[in-house]
C-alpha positions as CSV (number, residue, x, y, z in Angstrom):
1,X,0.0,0.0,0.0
2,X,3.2,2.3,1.0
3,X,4.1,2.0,-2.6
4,X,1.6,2.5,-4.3
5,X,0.7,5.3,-2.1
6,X,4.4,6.8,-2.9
7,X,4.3,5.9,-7.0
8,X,0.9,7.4,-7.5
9,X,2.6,10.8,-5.7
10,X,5.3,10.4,-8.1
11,X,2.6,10.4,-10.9
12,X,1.6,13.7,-10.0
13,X,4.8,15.5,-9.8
14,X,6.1,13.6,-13.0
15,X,3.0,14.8,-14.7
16,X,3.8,18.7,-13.8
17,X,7.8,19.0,-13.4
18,X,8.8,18.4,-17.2
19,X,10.3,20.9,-19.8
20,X,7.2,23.3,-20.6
21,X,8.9,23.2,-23.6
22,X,9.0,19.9,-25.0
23,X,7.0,17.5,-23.2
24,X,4.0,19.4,-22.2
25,X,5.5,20.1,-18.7
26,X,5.1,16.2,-18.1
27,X,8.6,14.3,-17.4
28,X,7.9,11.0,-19.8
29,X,11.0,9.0,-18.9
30,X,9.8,9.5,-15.3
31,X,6.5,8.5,-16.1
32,X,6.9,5.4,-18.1
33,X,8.9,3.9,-15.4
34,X,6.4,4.7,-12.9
35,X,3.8,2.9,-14.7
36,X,6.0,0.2,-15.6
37,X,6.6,-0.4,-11.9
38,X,2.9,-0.1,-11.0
39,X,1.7,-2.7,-14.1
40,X,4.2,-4.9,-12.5
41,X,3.2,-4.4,-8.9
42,X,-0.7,-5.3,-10.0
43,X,0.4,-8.4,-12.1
44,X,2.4,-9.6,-8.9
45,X,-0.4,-11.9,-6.9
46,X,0.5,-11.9,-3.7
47,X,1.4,-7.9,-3.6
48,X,-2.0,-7.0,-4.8
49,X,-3.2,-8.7,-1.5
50,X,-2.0,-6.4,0.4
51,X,-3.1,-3.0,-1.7
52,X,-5.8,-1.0,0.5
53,X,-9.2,0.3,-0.8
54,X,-8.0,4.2,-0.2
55,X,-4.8,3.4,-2.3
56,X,-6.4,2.2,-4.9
57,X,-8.9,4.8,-4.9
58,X,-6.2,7.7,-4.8
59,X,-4.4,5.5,-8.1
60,X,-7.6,5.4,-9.9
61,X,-8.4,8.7,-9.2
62,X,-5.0,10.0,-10.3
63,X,-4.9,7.9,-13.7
64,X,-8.4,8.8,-14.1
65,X,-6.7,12.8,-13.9
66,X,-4.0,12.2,-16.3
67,X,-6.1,10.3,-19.0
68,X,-8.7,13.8,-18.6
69,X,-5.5,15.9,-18.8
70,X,-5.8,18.2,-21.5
71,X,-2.4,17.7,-22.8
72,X,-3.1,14.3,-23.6
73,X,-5.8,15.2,-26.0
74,X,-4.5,14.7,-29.8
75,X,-6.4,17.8,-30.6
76,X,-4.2,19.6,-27.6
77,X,-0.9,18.0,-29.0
78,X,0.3,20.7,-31.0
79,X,-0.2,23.3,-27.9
80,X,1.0,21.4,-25.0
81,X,4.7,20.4,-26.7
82,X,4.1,16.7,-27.2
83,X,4.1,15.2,-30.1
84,X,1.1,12.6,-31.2
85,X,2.9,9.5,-30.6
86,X,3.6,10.3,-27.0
87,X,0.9,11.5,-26.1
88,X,-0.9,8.3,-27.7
89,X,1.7,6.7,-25.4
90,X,0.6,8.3,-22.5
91,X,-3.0,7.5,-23.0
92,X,-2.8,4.2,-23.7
93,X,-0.1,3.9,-20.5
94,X,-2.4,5.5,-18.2
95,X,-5.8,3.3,-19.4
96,X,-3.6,0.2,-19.0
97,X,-2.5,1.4,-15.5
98,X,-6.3,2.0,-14.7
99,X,-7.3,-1.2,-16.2
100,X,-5.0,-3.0,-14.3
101,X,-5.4,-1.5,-11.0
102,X,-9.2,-2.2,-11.3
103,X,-9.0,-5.7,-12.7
104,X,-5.8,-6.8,-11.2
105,X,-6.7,-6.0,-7.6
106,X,-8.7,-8.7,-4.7
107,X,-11.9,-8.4,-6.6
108,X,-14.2,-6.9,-3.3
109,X,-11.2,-4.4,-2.7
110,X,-11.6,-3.2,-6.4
111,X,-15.5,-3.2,-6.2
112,X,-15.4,-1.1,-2.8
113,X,-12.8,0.8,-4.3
114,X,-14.4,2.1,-7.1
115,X,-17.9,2.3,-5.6
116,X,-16.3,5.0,-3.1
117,X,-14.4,6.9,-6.3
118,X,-17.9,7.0,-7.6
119,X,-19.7,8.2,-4.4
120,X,-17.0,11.2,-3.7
121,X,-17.2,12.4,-7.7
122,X,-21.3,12.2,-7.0
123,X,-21.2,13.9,-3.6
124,X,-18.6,16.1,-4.4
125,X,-19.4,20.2,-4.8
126,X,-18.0,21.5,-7.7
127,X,-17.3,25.2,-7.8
128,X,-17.1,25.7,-11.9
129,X,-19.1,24.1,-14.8
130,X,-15.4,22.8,-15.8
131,X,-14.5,20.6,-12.6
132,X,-18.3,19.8,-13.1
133,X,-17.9,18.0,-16.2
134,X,-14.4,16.7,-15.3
135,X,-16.4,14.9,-12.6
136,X,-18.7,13.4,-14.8
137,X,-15.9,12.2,-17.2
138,X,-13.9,10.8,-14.5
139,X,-17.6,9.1,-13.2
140,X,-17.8,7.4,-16.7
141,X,-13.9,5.5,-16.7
142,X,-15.1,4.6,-12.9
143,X,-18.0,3.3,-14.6
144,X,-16.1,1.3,-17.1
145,X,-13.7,0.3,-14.9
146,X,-16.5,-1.7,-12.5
147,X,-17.9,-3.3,-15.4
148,X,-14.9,-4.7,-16.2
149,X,-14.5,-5.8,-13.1
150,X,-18.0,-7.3,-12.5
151,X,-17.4,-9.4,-16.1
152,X,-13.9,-10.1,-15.1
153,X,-15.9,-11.7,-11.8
154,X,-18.3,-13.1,-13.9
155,X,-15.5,-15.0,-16.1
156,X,-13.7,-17.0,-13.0
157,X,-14.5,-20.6,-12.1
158,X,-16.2,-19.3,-9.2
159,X,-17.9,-16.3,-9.4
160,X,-19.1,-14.1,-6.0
161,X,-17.7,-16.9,-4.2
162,X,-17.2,-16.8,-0.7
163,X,-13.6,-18.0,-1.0
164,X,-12.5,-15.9,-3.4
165,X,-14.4,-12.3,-2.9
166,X,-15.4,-11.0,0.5
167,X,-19.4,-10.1,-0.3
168,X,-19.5,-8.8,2.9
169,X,-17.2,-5.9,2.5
170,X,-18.7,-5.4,-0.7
């Protein structure tokens, strides 16, 4: 949980403390080895036991951010200093860092996990029209991310099983 608590802080200051410049402000080299070392972490079966509900919802949460950032958008490529193919890069990096935090997680950690993400971006007041509709975008890859989940579930030999998923917690 420490780690993942620290590499998802790294995201954040990875994402802001590149060259203006070039990269969109974003440090890439720093990034892709961040999410490399996350993907792996989730793959890992035994560490994944030991991830918390609130760190995953502060991971999902931040990859949720960085796949809404602005300077991902193709459309945004030319403005932000990063070039098409990185920024692709980026996307799909982040996506497969959200997918596999969702999916690669103890299955009722991941449900309760994204069922809080989604109550606090319901709950939460919004002061602007724009964090508004950042909230609803980052609602919809919650969304997406427990139905994957839930068929993920669905596809095991035994599904909802006591043995495997903690309903209870759920």
């Amino acid at each position: 949980t420490v780690i993942i608590e620290h590499l998802t802080e790294l995201i954040k200051i990875a994402f802001n403390q590149g060259d203006p410049e070039q990269s969109g402000g974003m440090c890439i080299p720093l990034l892709s080895y961040i999410l490399a070392s996350l993907m792996a972490l989730f793959r890992d079966n035994q560490l994944v036991v030991g991830i918390s509900r609130d760190a995953l919802v502060v991971l999902i949460r931040e990859a949720g951010r960085c796949l809404l950032d602005s300077r991902l958008a193709v459309s945004a490529t030319h403005v932000s200093g990063l070039d098409a193919s990185t920024s692709s890069q980026m996307v799909r990096g982040m996506n497969k860092l959200a997918l596999q935090a969702a999916t690669g997680s103890v299955h009722h950690t991941s449900l309760q996990a994204l069922i809080m993400l989604q109550e606090q971006l319901i709950v939460q007041e919004t002061n602007s029209p724009i964090e508004t509709s950042f909230n609803k975008r980052l609602s919809r890859i919650v969304m997406k991310l427990f139905t994957k989940v839930i068929k993920g579930e669905e596809l095991s030999s035994t599904p909802y099983s006591k043995s495997q998923m903690d309903l209870g917690a759920v």
